[in-house]
KOLFI-626623 format. One record per residue (C-alpha): chain; residue number from 1; residue in one letter; x, y, z. Coordinates in steps of 0.001 Angstrom, whole numbers, plus 524288, in hexadecimal, padded with zeros to 5 digits. Each point is the difference from the previous one (the first is absolute). Layout:
! KOLFI-626623
{A NUM A {X Y Z}}
...
***
This chain:
! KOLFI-626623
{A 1 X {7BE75 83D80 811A3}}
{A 2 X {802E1 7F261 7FD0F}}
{A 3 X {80B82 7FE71 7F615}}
{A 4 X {80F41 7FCA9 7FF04}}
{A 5 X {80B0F 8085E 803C6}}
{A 6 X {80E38 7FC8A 7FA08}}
{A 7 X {80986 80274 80987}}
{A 8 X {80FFD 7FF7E 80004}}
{A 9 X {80348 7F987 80C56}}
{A 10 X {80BDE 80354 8059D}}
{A 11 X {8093B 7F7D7 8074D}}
{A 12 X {7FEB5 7FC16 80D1F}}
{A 13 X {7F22A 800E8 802B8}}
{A 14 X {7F875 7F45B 7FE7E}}
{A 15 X {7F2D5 7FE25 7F719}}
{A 16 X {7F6CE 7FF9F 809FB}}
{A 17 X {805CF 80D03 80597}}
{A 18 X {7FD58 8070B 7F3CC}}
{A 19 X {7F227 7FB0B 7FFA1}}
{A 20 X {7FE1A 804F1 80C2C}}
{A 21 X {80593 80CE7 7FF9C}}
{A 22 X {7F630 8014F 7F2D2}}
{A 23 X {7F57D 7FCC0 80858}}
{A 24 X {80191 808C0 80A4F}}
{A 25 X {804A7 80C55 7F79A}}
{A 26 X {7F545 7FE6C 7F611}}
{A 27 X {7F68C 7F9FD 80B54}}
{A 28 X {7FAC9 7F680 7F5C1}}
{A 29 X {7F7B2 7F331 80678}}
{A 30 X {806D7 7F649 7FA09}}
{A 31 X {80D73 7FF7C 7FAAF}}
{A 32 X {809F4 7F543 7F9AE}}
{A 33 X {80989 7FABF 7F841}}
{A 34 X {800E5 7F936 7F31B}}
{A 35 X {80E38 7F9A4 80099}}
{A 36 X {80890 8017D 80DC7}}
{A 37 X {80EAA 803BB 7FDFC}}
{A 38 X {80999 7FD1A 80AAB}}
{A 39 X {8049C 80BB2 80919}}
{A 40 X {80C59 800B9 7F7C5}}
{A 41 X {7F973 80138 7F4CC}}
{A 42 X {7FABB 80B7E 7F917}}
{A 43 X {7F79D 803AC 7F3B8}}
{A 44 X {7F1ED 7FEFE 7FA72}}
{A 45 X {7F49F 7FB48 808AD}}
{A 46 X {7F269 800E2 7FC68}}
{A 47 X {7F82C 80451 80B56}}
{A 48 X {7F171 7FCAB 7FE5C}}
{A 49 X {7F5D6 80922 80861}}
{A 50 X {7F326 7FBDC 8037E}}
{A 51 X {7F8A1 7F7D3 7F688}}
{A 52 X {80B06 7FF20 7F810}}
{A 53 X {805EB 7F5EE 808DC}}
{A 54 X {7F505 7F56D 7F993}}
{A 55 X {80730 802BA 7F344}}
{A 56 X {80DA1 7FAE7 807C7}}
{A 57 X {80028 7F34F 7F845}}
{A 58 X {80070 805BD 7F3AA}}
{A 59 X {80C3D 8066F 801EF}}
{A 60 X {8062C 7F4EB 809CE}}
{A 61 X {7FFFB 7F5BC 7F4F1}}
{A 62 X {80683 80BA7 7F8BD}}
{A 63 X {80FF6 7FF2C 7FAC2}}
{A 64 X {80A0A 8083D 804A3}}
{A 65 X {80D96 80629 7FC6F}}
{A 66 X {80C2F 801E0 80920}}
{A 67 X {80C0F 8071D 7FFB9}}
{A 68 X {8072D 7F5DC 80955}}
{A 69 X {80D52 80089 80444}}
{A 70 X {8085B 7F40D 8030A}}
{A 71 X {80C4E 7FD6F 809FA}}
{A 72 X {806F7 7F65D 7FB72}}
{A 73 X {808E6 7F604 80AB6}}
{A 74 X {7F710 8028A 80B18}}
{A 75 X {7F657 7F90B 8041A}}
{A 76 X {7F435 80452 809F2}}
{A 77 X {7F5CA 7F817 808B6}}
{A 78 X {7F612 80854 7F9C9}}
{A 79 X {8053D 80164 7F25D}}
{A 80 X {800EB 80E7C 80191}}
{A 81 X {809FE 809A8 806BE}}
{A 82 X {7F692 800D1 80C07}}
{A 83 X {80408 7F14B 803C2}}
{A 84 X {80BA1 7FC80 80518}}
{A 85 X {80A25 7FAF6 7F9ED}}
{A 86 X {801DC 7F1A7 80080}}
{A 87 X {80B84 7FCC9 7F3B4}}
{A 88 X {8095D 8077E 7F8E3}}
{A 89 X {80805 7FC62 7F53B}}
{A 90 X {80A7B 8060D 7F8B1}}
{A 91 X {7FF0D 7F94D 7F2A9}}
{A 92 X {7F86B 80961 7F92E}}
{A 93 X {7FB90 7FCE3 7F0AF}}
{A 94 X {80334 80906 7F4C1}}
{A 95 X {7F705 80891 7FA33}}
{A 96 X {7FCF2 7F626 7F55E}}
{A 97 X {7FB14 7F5F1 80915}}
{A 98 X {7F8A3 80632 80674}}
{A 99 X {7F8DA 805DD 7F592}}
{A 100 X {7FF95 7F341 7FA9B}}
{A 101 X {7FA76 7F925 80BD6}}
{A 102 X {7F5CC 80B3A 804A7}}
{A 103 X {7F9F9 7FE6F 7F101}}
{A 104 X {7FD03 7F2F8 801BB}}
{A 105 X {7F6FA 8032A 80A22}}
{A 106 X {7F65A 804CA 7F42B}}
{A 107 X {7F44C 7F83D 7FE74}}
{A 108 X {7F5F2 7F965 808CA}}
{A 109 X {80850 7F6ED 80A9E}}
{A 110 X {7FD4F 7FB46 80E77}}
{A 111 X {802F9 80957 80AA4}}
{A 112 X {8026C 7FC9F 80F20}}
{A 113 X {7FB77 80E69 80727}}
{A 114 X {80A0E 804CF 80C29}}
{A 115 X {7FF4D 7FAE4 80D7E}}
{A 116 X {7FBC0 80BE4 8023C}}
{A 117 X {7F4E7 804F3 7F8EA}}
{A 118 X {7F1A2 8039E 80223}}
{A 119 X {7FB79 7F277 7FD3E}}
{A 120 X {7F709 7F870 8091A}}
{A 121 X {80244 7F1FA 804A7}}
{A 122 X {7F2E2 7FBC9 80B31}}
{A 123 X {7FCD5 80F05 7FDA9}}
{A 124 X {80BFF 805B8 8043C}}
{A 125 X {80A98 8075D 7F85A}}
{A 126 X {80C29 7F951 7FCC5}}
{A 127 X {807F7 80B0D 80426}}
{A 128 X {7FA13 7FFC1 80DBE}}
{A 129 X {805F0 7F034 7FFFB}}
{A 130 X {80CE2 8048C 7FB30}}
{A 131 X {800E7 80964 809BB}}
{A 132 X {7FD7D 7F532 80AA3}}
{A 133 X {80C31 7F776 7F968}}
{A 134 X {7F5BF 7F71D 7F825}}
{A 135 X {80323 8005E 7F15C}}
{A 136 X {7F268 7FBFA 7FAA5}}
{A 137 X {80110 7FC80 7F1C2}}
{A 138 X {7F34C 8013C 7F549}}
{A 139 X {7FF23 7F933 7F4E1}}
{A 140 X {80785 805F5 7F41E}}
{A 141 X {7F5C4 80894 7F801}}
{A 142 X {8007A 8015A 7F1BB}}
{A 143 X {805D2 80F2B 7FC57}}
{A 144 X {80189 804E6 7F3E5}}
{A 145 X {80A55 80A43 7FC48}}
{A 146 X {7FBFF 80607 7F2D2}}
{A 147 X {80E40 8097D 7FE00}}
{A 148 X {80A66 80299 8067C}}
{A 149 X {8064A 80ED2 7F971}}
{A 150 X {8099F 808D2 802A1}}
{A 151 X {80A63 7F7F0 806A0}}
{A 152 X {80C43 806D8 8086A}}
{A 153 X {80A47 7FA56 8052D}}
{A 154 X {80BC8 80443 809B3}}
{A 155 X {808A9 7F772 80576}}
{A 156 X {7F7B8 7F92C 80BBC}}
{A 157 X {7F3B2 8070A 7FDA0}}
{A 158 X {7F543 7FF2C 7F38E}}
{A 159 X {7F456 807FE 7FD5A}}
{A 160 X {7F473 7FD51 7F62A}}
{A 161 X {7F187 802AB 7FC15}}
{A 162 X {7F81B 7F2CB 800AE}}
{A 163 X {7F0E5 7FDE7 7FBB2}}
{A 164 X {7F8FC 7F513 8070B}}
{A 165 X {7F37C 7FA06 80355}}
{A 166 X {7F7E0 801D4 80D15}}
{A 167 X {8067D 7F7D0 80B96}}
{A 168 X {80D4D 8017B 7F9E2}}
{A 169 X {80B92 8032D 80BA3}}
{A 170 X {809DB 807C1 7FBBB}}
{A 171 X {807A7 7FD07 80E18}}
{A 172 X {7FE5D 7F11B 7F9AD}}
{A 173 X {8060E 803C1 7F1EA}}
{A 174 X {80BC8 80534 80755}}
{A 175 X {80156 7F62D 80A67}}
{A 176 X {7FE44 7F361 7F376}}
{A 177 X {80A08 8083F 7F82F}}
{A 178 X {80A34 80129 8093A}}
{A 179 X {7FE89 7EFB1 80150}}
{A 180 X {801C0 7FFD1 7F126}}
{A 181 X {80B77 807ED 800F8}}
{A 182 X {80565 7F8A9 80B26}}
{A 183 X {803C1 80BDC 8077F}}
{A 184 X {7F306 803B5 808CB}}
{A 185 X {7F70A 80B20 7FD2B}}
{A 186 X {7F6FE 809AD 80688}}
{A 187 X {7F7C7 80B1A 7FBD5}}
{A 188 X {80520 80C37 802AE}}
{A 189 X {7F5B6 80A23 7F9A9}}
{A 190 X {7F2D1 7FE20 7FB5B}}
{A 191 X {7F71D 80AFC 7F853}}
{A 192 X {7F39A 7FC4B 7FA37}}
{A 193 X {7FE03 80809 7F306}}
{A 194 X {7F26C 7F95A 7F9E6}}
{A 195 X {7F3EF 7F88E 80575}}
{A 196 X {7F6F4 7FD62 7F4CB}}
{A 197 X {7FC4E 80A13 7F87B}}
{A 198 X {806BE 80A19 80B1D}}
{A 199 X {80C18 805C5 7FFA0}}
{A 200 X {80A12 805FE 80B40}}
{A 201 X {8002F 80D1F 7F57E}}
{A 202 X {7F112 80209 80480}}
{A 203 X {80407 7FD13 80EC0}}
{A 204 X {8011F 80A77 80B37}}
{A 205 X {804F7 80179 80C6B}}
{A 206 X {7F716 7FEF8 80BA4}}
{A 207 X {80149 80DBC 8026B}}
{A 208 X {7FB84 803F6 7F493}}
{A 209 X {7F32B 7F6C1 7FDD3}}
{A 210 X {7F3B0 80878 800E0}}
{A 211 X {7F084 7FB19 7FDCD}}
{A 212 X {80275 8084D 7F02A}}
{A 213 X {80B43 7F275 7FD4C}}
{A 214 X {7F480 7F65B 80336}}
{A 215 X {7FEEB 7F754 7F2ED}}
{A 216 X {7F192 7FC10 7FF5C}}
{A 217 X {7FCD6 7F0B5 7FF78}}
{A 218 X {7FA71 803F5 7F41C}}
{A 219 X {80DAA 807B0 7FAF7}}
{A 220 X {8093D 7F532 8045C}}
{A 221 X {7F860 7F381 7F7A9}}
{A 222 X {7FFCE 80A88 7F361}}
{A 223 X {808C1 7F4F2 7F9A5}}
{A 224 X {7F30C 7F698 7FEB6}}
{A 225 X {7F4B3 801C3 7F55B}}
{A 226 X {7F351 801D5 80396}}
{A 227 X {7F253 7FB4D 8003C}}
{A 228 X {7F3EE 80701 800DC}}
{A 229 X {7F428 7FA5A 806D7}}
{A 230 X {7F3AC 80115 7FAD6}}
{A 231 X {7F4D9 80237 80CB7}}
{A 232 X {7F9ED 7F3A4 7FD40}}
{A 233 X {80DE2 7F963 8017F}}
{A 234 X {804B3 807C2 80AE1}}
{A 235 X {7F666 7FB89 80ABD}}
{A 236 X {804A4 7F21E 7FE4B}}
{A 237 X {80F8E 80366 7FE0E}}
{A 238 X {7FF19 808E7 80E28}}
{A 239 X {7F828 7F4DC 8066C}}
{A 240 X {80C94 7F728 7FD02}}
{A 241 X {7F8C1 7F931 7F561}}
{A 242 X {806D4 7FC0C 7F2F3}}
{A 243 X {7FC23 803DA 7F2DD}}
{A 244 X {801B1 7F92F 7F3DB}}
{A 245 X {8005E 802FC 7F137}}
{A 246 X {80A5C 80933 80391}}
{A 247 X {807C4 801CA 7F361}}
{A 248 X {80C21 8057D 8047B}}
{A 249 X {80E27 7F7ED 80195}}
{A 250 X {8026D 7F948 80B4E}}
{A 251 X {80809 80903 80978}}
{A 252 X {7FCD4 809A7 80A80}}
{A 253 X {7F8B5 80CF8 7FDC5}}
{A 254 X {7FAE7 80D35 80711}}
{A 255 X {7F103 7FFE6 80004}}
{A 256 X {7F795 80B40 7FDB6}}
{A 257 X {7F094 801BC 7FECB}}
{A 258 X {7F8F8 8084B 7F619}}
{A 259 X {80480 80D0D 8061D}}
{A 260 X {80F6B 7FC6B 7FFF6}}
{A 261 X {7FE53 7FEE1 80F37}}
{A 262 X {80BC5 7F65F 80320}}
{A 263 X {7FAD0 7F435 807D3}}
{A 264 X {80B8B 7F878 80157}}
{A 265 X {807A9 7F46B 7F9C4}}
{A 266 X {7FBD8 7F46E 7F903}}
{A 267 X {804D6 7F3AF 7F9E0}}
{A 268 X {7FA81 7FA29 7F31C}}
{A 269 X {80428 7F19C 7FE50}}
{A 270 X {7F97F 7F73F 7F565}}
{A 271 X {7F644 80D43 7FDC4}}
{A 272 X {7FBF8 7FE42 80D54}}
{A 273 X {8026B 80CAB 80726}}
{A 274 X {801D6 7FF4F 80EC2}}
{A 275 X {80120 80A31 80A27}}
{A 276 X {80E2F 80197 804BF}}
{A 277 X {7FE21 80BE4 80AE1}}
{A 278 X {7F6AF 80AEA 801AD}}
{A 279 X {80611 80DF3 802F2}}
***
């Protein structure tokens, strides 16, 4: 019973709904999310159940890929088309700039998140200060926007598929664009299609998720090699100790003892190997 569930969220319900609705339906102990997406967003979230929520990290610090849709000459307090609308302009750019401009946005670069946003300044959400009229700004974080594919464009509107690092705001890439451009820009449609090694094709809707769709801890790290523990070595790795001589490259790996039990995850650094998390 403890595990991940990929899920297609659909618009308009919010990500801590859908946690809870998987809760209660599947009457698991503990339930939640690896990655939020706004109300108005939809697509892929990982859903871990039970123990699988000490594995969160792993797939937090995980990228992601977007379908994201752009308005272009309208600008929103919340760079999306739940804000309200606070400048309009009717000097829209060609095609051609605007390709050329949202391209440039490739690479690592400094990003400023939304007013409104799940960030915390004195441990409250930034969102909850926007909502009170006080625009609370956090230091620009360092993004980094690996491709940017399959690029539409009509008239005021453009479209594309964009793969970026953890912490990267898509509402942010629209709202900096439309500055570029000089014309003002909001998100319009958001659809998350990959998290790590997950993708929206493997996703279901709520209504469909059953205890049989539970990927095992074990199932959902299959990416990493392995290690097996020999008895002597296993007292000492499950106590927290480290062990050395451990001839394997530096990375992360699944851990096993002599009878391909899975244990959990490990790290091996200078052929030191160090206990990540215990299933």
């Amino acid at each position: 019973m403890d595990g991940f569930f990929l899920l297609n969220k659909e618009k308009g319900i919010t990500s801590n709904q859908l946690v809870q609705n998987i809760k209660k339906s599947l009457k698991f102990k503990k339930v939640g999310h690896l990655g939020t997406l706004d109300p108005m967003a939809t697509g892929l979230m990982v859903i871990a159940a039970n123990r699988a929520t000490k594995f969160s990290s792993y797939f937090l610090e995980s990228d992601k890929s977007y379908y994201a849709t752009v308005k272009l000459g309208c600008s929103t307090d919340t760079d999306d088309a739940q804000g309200k609308i606070i400048e309009t302009s009717d000097n829209l750019p060609t095609e051609e700039h605007t390709h050329k401009v949202l391209y440039s946005f490739i690479g690592q670069s400094l990003q400023m998140a939304p007013f409104y946003s799940a960030l915390k300044h004195k441990g409250k959400p930034l969102y909850k200060y926007a909502r009170e009229g006080d625009l609370i700004s956090k230091p620009p974080r360092e993004i980094n926007v690996f491709s940017i594919k399959d690029f539409i464009f009509d008239h005021d509107e453009c479209s594309f598929l964009i793969h970026c690092s953890k912490g990267t705001y898509i509402r942010s890439i629209a709202r900096d664009l439309g500055k570029k451009l000089g014309c003002g820009a909001h998100l319009s449609g958001l659809k998350r299609v990959s998290q790590g090694k997950f993708n929206i094709n493997q996703a279901l809707n709520t209504e469909e998720v059953e205890i049989k769709n539970l990927i095992s801890i074990e199932e959902a790290f299959k990416a990493f090699s392995d290690i097996k523990l020999k008895n002597d070595q296993l007292k000492i790795f499950l106590n927290g100790g480290k062990l050395k001589n451990i001839n394997f490259e530096d990375n992360d790996y699944r851990i096993y003892d002599l009878s391909s039990n899975f244990l959990g995850l490990g790290n091996v650094s200078n052929n030191v190997l160090a206990l990540k998390r215990l299933v």
